[in-house]
N, C-alpha and C positions, 0 to 999 in steps of 0.2 A: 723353552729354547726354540721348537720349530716354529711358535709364532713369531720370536723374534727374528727369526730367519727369514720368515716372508717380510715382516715388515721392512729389510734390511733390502729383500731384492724389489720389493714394490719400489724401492724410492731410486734404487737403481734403473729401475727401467722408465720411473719417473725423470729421471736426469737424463737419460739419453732420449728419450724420446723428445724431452723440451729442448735439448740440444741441438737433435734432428732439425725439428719445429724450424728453430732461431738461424740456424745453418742456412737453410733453404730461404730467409727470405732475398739475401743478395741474387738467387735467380729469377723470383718471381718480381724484385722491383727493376730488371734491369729491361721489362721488355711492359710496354704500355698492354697490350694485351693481359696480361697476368696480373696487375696493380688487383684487383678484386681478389685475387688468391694472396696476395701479399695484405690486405688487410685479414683476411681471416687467417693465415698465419699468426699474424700478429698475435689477434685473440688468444687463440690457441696456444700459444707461445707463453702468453700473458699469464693463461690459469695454468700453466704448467710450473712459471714462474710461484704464482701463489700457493701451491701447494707447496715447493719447495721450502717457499718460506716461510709458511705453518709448521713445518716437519723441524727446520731449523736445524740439519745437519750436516750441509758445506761449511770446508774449513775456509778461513781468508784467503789461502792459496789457493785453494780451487775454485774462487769466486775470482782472483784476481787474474786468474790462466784461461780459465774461462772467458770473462770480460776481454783478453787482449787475442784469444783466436774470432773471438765474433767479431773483435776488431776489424782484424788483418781479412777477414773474410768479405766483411763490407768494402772494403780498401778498391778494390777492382770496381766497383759500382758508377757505370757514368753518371753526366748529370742531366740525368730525364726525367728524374721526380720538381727538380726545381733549374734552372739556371743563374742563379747567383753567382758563383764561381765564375763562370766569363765577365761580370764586372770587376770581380774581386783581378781579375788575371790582368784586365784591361788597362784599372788605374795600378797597378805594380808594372806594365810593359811602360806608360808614362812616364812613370819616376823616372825607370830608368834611360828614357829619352830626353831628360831634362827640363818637363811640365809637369806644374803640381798638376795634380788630381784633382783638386778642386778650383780649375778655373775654368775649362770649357765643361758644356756637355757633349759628348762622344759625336754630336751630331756636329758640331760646331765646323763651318765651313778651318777653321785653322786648324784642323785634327784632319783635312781632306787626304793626305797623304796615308792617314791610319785606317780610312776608311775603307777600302779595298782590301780585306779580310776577312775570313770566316769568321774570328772575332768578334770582330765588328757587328757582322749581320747574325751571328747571336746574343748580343743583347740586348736583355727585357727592356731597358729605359733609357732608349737614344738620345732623348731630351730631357733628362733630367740631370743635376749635376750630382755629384758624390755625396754621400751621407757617412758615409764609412771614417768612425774618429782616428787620429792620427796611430795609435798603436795596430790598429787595424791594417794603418798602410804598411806601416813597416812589415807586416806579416804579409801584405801584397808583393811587395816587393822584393823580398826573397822567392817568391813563386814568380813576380815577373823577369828575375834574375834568370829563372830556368825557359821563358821564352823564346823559342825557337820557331816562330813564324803557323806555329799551330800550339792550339791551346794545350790539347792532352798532358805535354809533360809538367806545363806549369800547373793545372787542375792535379794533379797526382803530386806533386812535389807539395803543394797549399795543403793537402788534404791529410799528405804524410803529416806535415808539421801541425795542424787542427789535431791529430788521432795524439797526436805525443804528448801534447799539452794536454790534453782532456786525459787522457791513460795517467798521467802525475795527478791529477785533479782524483781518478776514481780511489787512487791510494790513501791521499789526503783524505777521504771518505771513509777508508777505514781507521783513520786515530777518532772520527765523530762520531761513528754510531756502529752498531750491532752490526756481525756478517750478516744475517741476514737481511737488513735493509740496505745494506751495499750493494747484493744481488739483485733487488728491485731498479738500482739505476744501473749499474752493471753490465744487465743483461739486460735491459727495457729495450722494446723492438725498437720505440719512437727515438730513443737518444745514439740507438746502434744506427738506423736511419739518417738521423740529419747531421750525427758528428761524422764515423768513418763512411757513412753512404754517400754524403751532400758535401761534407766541408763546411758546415756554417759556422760563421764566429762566432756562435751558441759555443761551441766544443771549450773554445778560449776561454768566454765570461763565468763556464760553469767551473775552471779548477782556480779565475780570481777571487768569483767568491767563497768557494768554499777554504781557499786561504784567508782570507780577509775572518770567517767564523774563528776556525783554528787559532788566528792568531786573539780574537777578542776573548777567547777561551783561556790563551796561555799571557794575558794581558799584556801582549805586545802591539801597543797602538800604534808604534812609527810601523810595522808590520802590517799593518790591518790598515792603516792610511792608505800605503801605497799598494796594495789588494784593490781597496775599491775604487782607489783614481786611475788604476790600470784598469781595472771592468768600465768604470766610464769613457776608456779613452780606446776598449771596443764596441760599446753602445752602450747611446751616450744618457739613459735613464739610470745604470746604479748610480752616478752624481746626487743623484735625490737619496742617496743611502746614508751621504756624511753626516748631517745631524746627526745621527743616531751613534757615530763614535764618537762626533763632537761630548756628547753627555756624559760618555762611559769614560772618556780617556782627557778631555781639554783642548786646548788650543795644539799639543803635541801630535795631536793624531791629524791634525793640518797641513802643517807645513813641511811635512813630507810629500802628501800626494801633491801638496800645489808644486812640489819643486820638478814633482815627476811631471803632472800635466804639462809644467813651461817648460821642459827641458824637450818633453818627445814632440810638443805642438809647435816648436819654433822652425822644424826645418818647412812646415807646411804655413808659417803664418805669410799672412797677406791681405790684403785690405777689402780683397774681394772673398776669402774665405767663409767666413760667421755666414754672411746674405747669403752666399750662394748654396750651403748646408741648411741653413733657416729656407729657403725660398724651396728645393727638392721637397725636406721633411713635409711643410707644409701641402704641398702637392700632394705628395703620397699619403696624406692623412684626410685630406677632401676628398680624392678620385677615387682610394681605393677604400674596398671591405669585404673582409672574409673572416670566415670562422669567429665571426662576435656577437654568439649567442644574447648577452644582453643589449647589445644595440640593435641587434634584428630584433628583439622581441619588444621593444619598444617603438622601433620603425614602422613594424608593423601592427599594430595597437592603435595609432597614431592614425596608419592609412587606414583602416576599417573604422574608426572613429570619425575621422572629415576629409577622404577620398580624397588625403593631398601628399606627397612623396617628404617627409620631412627630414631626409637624411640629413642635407646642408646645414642643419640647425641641430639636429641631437650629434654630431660630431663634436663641432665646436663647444655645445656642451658639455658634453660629457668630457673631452680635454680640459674644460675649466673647472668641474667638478673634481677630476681629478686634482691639479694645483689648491685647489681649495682644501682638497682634504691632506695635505702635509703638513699643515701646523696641527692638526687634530689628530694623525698618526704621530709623529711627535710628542705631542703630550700626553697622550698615553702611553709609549712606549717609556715616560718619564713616570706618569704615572703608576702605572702595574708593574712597571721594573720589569721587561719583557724581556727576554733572552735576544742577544742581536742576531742570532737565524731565526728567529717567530718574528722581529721586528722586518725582518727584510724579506721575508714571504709577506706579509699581508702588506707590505708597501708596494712589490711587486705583482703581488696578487689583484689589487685594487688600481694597478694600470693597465692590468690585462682582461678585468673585468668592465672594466670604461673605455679601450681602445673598438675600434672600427675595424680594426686589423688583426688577427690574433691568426697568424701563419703557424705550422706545428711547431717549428723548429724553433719558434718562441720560448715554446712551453718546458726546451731541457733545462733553463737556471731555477725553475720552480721543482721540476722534479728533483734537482739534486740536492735544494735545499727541503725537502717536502720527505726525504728520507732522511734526515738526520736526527728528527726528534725521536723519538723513546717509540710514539708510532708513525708510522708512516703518514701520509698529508693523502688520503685516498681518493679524496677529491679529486685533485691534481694528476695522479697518477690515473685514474680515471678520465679524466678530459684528455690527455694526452694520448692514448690511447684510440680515443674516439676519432681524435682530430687526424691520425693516419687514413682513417675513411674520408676525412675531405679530400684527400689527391686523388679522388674517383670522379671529381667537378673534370675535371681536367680530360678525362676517358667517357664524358658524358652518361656516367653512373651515376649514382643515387648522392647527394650531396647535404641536401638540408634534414634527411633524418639524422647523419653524423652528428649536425651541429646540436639540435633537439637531443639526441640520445645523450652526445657529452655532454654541453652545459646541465639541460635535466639531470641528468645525471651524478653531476656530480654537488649541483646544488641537492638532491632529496638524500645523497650519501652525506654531506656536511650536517644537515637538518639533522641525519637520523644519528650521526656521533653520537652527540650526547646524551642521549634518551635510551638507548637501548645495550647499556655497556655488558650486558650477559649474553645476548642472542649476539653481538659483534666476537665476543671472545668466543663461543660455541663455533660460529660460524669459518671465524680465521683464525682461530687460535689464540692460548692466552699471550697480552705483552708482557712484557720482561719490562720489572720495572726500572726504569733508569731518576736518578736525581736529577730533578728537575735544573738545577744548574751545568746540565751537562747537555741542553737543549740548544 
């Protein structure tokens, strides 16, 4: 009995200090100074989490009450880790002034009247046009509904409605898998970060798809249709998802999402639309790159091999590499008879492992789905972690060990899965075995 007693207050004290931890990081990401205390947080936060979920003794109610105070705490957080949300604000004040969003870019002498705004002169890409697919708008546009000549209320009104939707998504997570790997996305600094800290339409695409599993689970393919044509139509990569219900379900699990794609894309269709979505992406996939451990380590490979820059060539690459490999994820998802969240992690997984660009707030639809199976996807959950130390590039802090530590990292943790399935249970505790059909 008294050892059970310790054990009982060790985990108490283990919960409130990792509570503490997780609390405290909405202070230290709200000021540039501090962003280095806010990754070690993180960490910290991290293994406090990992013991929790070795121990395996929060109930779903305290994982789910838990999840919606770390919520509501990040909520007050401006936007100084990223600036996103001023574009998201910009094309919703549009709408509502009677110009699609996709026809000028913000620079555009015809927008000269919107230009005179603090707005304005905070956003990242004055010249580029919108990328953001039509669902997306509609969730701008109730935020630029709250538009009042400065951005704050509309950033807090987007971010409220990002925390709501993702908070129905964390539930949905508990009919998929164990509490305790609900608690690994739950409480994750990186997804507490870019969902209630940032607002990113990550928050959105993480509660479509894990509706879209749910429903392939309970073999509701008009369900799971329109799941994934709504994740497509907030970016615009789960699209490459439908074969994979194509197989499980038929032409039925079709013509639901197309009816939703043509219904939500019609108020924004126009003839200059496609190009000018096409002509941005493209931009942003040539000029930019960050956090893309395997395209850095190939860039540079490349330069020390014939002292010539060959980024302009392993991008385009490796985008066609990826296209290439969708009839080959496909067929073996037909193949091995894959589970549709392992199918949709490594189809995901394999665009984020050939992208130029892999920003953190990328990384929350793989951790949500990276916790559903029987174990955790620790890979993933490791990169995304790591990737909170790139927003130290930005405080002219330490940047490329981050990307070395994550990628290494989480490639020598995939390596060692399988090989070492004793020293993995020793080390994080045994899994609870789940039916593989329940993946």
């Amino acid at each position: 009995m008294p050892g059970s007693r310790q054990v009982r207050f060790s985990t108490q004290t283990l919960l409130v200090c990792t509570g503490i931890v997780l609390l405290s990081g909405p202070l230290w990401a709200a000021f540039r100074v501090t962003w280095p205390v806010l990754v070690g947080a993180s960490f910290l936060g991290s293994a406090g989490l990992l013991l929790l979920w070795r121990r395996d003794v929060l109930s779903v109610r305290a994982v789910l009450w838990g999840g919606l105070l770390l919520r509501i705490a990040y909520l007050p957080v401006g936007p100084g880790l990223t600036d996103d949300l001023y574009r998201y604000i910009w094309d919703g004040w549009l709408q509502w002034e009677g110009i699609n969003p996709y026809r000028f870019v913000p620079s555009d002498s015809a927008l000269v009247s919107y230009q005179d705004t603090s707005l304005y002169e905070s956003l990242n890409s004055q010249e580029y046009y919108s990328i953001y697919p039509p669902l997306s708008q509609l969730f701008f546009a109730l935020g630029g509904l709250a538009y009042d000549g400065h951005w704050a209320t509309s950033y807090y009104v987007l971010k409220t409605l990002f925390v709501g939707a993702e908070c129905i998504g964390v539930v949905v997570l508990t009919r998929l898998t164990s509490t305790r790997n609900v608690l690994l996305y739950a409480w994750n600094p990186l997804v507490l970060i870019e969902t209630a800290g940032q607002g990113h339409t990550e928050a959105l695409l993480a509660l479509l798809l894990l509706t879209a599993v749910w429903a392939v689970r309970r073999r509701r393919g008009a369900c799971a249709s329109l799941a994934i044509a709504g994740a497509g139509l907030v970016k615009i990569y789960p699209f490459a998802l439908g074969p994979f219900l194509l197989r499980r379900f038929g032409w039925r699990a079709v013509w639901p999402g197309a009816l939703l794609v043509a219904g939500l894309s019609l108020p924004y269709a126009a003839p200059y639309a496609v190009p000018h979505i096409k002509a941005s992406v493209d931009l942003f996939a040539n000029l930019f790159e960050f956090n893309a451990g395997p395209y850095y380590a190939v860039k540079h490979v490349l330069w020390a091999w014939t002292g010539a820059d060959w980024s302009k060539t392993i991008g385009p690459l490796f985008r066609g590499l990826f296209v290439a490999s969708l009839p080959v994820l496909y067929g073996l998802d037909a193949w091995y008879k894959w589970s549709f969240r392992r199918a949709c992690l490594v189809l995901i997984g394999t665009l984020f492992v050939l992208s130029t660009t892999v920003h953190p707030w990328y990384l929350v639809p793989v951790i949500a789905l990276g916790v559903v199976g029987p174990r955790p996807s620790w890979p993933w959950l490791w990169l995304g972690l790591c990737s909170i130390g790139t927003y130290l590039f930005y405080v002219d802090g330490p940047y490329w060990v981050w990307i070395w530590t994550g990628w290494g990292g989480a490639t020598v943790i995939a390596l060692f899965r399988p090989y070492a399935p004793g020293l993995r249970r020793y080390v994080l505790g045994d899994y609870r075995a789940e039916p593989s059909a329940a993946e």
